[in-house]
C-alpha positions in Angstrom: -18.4 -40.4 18.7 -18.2 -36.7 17.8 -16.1 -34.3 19.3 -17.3 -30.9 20.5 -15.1 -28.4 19.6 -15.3 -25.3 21.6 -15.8 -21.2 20.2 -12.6 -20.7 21.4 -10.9 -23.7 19.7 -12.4 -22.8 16.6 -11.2 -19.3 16.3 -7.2 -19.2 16.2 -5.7 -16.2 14.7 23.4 -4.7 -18.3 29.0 -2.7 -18.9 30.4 -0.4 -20.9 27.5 1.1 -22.5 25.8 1.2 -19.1 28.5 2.7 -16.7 30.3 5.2 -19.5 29.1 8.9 -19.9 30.2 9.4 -23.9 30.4 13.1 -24.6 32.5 14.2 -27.9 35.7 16.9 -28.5 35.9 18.3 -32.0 39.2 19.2 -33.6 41.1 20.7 -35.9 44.4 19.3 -36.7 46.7 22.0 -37.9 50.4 21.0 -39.1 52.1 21.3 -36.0 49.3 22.5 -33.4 45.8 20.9 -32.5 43.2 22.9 -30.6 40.2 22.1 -29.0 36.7 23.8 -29.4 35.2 25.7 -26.3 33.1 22.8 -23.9 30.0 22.2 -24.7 26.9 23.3 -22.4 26.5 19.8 -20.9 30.7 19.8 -20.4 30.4 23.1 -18.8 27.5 21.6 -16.6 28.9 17.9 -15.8 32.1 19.4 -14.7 30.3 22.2 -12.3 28.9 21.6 -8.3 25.8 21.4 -9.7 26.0 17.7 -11.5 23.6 15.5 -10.3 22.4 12.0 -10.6 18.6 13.3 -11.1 17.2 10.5 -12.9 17.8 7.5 -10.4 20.5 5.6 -12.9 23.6 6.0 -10.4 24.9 8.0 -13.5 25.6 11.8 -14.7 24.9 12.0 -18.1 23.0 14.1 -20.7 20.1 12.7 -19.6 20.3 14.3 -16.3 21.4 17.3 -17.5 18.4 17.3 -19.7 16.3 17.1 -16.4 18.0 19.7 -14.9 17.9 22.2 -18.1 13.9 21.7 -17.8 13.9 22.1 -13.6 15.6 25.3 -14.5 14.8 27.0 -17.3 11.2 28.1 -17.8 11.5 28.3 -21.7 13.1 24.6 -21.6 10.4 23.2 -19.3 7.7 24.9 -21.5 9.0 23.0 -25.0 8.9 19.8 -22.7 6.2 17.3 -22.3 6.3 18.0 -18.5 4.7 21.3 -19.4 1.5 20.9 -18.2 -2.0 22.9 -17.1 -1.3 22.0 -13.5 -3.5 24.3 -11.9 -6.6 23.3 -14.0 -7.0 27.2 -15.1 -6.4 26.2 -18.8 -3.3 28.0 -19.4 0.1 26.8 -18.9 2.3 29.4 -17.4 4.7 30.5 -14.8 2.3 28.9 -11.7 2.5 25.2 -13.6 6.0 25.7 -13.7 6.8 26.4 -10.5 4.0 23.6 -9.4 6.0 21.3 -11.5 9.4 22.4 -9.3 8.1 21.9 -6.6 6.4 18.7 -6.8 9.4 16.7 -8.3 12.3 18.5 -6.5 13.3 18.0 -3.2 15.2 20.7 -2.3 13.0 23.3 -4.5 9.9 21.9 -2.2 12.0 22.1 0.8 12.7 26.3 0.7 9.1 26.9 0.0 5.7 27.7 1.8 4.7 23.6 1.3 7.6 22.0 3.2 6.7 21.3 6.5 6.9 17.9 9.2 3.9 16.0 7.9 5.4 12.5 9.5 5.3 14.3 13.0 9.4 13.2 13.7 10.3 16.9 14.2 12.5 17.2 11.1 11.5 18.5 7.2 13.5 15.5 5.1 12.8 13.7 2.1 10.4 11.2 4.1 8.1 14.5 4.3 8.4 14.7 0.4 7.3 11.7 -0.6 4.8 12.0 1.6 3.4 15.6 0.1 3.6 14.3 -3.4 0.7 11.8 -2.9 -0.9 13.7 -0.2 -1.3 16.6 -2.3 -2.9 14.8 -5.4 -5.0 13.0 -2.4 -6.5 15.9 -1.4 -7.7 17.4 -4.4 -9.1 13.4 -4.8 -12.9 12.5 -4.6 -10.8 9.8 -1.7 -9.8 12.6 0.5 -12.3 12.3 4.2 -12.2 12.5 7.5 -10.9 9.1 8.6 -9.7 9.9 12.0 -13.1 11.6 13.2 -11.4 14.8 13.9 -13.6 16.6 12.1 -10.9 17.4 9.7 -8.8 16.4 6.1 -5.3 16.5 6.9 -2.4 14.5 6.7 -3.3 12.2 9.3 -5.9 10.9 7.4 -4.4 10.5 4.7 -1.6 8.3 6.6 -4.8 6.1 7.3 -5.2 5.8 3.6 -2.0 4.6 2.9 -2.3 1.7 5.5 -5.7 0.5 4.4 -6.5 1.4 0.6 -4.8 -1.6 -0.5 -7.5 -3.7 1.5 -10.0 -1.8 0.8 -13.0 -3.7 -0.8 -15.2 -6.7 -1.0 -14.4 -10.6 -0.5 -15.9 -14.2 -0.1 -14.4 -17.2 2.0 -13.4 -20.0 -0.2 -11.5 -23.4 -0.4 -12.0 -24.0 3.2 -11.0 -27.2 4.9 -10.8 -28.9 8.1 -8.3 -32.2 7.8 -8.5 -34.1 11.6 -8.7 -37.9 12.4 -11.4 -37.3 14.6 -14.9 -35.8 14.1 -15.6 -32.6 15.5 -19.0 -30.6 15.7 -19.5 -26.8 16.6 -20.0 -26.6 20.4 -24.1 -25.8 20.5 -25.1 -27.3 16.8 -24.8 -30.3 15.1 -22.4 -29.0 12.6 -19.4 -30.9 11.8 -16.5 -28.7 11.5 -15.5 -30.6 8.3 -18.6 -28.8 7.2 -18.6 -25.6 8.5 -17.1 -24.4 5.2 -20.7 -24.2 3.7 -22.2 -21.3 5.8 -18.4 -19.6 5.6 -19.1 -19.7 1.7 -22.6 -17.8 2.0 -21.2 -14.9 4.6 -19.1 -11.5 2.6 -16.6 -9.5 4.0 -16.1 -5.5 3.3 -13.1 -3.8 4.5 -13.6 0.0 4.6 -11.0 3.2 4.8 -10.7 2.6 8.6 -9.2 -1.6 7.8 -12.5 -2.1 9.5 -14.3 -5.4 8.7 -17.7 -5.6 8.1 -19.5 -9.2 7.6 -22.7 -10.2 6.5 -24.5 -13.7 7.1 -27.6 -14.4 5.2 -30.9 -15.0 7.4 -31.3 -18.5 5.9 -28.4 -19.9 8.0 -28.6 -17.8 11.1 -31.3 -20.2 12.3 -29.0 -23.4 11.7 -25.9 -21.8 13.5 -28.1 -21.1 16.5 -26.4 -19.3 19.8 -23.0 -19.7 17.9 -24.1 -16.8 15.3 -24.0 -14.0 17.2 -20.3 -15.5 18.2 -19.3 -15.5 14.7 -20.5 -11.9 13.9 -19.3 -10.5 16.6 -15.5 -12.3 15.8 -16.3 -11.1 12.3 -17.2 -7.4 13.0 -14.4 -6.5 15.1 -11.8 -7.6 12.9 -9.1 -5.3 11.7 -7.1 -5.8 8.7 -3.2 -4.8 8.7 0.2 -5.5 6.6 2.9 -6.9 8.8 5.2 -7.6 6.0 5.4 -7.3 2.2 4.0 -11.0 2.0 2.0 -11.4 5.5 -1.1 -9.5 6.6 -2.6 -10.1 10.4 -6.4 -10.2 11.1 -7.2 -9.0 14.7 -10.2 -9.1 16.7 -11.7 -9.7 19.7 -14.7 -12.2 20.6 -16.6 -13.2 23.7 -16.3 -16.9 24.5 -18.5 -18.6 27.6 -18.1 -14.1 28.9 -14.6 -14.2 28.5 -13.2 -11.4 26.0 -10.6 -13.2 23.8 -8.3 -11.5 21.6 -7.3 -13.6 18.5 -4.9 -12.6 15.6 -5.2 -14.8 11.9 -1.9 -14.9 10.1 -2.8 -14.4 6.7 -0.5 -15.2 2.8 -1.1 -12.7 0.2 -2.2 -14.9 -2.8 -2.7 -13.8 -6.4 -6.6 -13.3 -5.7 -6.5 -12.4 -2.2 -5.2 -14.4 1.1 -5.2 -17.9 2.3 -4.0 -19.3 5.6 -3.3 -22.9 7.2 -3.3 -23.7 11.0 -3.0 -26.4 12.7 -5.0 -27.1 16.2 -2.0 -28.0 17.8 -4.2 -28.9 21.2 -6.8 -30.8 19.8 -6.9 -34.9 19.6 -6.3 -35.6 16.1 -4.4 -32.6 15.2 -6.6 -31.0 12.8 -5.5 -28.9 9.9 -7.9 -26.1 8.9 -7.1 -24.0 6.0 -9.1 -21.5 3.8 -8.9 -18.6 1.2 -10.6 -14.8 1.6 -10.6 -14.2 -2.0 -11.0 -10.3 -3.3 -14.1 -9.7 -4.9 -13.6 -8.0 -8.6 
């Protein structure tokens, strides 16, 4: 005989050449003295306070001091390829220069009018860098809105970005299965859970700025899922979408089952094409294992 299985139990949340700095000395060998040629600019730099690691390679090498010949030098930076039209005016000039400094150099950014707290912990750091960088090219971006419903465009919105962007889109339910010993059928309907994968199949899924979930269920099987349709919409348009950890993202919403409000959170693996996720109904007789894939639409 077929089980009933209730709305709530159906909804379950390299060495040398890499760590040496080679720099060169010419001489000239007289017959009983040698003498050494002035230092060389880069000499004269590496061996100042103002030697820095600017590229990231946990070295100080040419390299760096080419960086910071072109953070420095106005003439340098404009025979560079970081010479750029950064103010769209079509002239490259003093502005893009300073634009450039100030975009890619901490502590230029940091004693001018742009640095300010923009993470809200009370201190101007490099955490408020990185986040200007991106916030200022968001900005200026056909992305940049009001996501917070303050009737504004500021860096709280754009902190909303960042969490959701990479959600962001339109998906599909796939692969879906429901393993048990025993039958089950959707509380209401006749529907074996086994089965329920074909109406999953027909709803889609948009995710907006917000992480907000929006699904739609064609008419043609609202009829066949009866009273237990509006259950599923509503657990389906209250979702929100969230990264817990670089390889887990968390589903929550909320649902009313038999006028109880139920909160539910679904554990989700990021896959190549989206997310998948396997629970099993611990509770139930039978144990049954339930699995699916929300695959990202291209």
């Amino acid at each position: 005989m077929a089980k009933k299985l209730s709305l709530f139990g159906l909804f379950f949340s390299l060495f040398l050449l890499a760590g040496c700095d080679f720099y060169t000395r010419n001489t000239t060998v007289a017959p009983t003295t040698q003498t050494t040629e002035a230092q060389s600019e880069f000499e004269i730099w590496r061996d100042s306070d103002d030697a820095r690691d600017l590229n990231g390679d946990r070295k100080i090498n040419e390299a760096d001091f080419e960086i910071y010949q072109i953070k420095n030098n106005y003439d340098v930076w404009k025979n560079s390829v970081e010479a750029l039209d950064q103010n769209g005016d079509s002239k490259i000039d003093e502005s893009d220069f300073d634009f450039y400094r100030i975009h890619n150099f901490f502590d230029v950014w940091k004693t001018s009018d742009e640095a300010e707290d923009l993470n809200g912990d009370t201190i101007i750091d490099t955490k408020d860098f990185e986040i200007y960088g991106n916030y200022d090219l968001w900005k200026s971006s056909t992305e940049a809105m009001d996501l917070n419903g303050d009737s504004s465009i500021n860096v709280f919105d754009f902190e909303i970005y960042n969490e959701f962007i990479e959600f962001v889109g339109d998906y599909h339910i796939a692969n879906y299965s429901f393993v048990s010993s025993e039958t089950y059928v959707i509380n209401s309907t006749d529907i074996k859970v086994s089965d329920f994968g074909l109406y999953l199949s027909q709803m889609s899924l948009s995710v907006n700025n917000n992480g907000e979930v929006t699904a739609t269920i064609p008419e043609s099987i609202r009829t066949t899922l009866g009273d237990f349709y509006a259950v599923l919409l509503e657990g389906a348009n209250n979702m929100t979408i969230t990264r817990i950890s670089p390889y887990i993202v968390g589903i929550d919403t909320t649902v009313t089952i038999d006028t109880v409000l139920v909160n539910f959170t679904l554990y989700l693996n990021e896959t190549e094409g989206g997310y998948s996720t396997t629970y099993i109904l611990g509770d139930l007789d039978g144990k049954p294992v339930i699995s699916f894939s929300i695959i990202k639409d291209e």
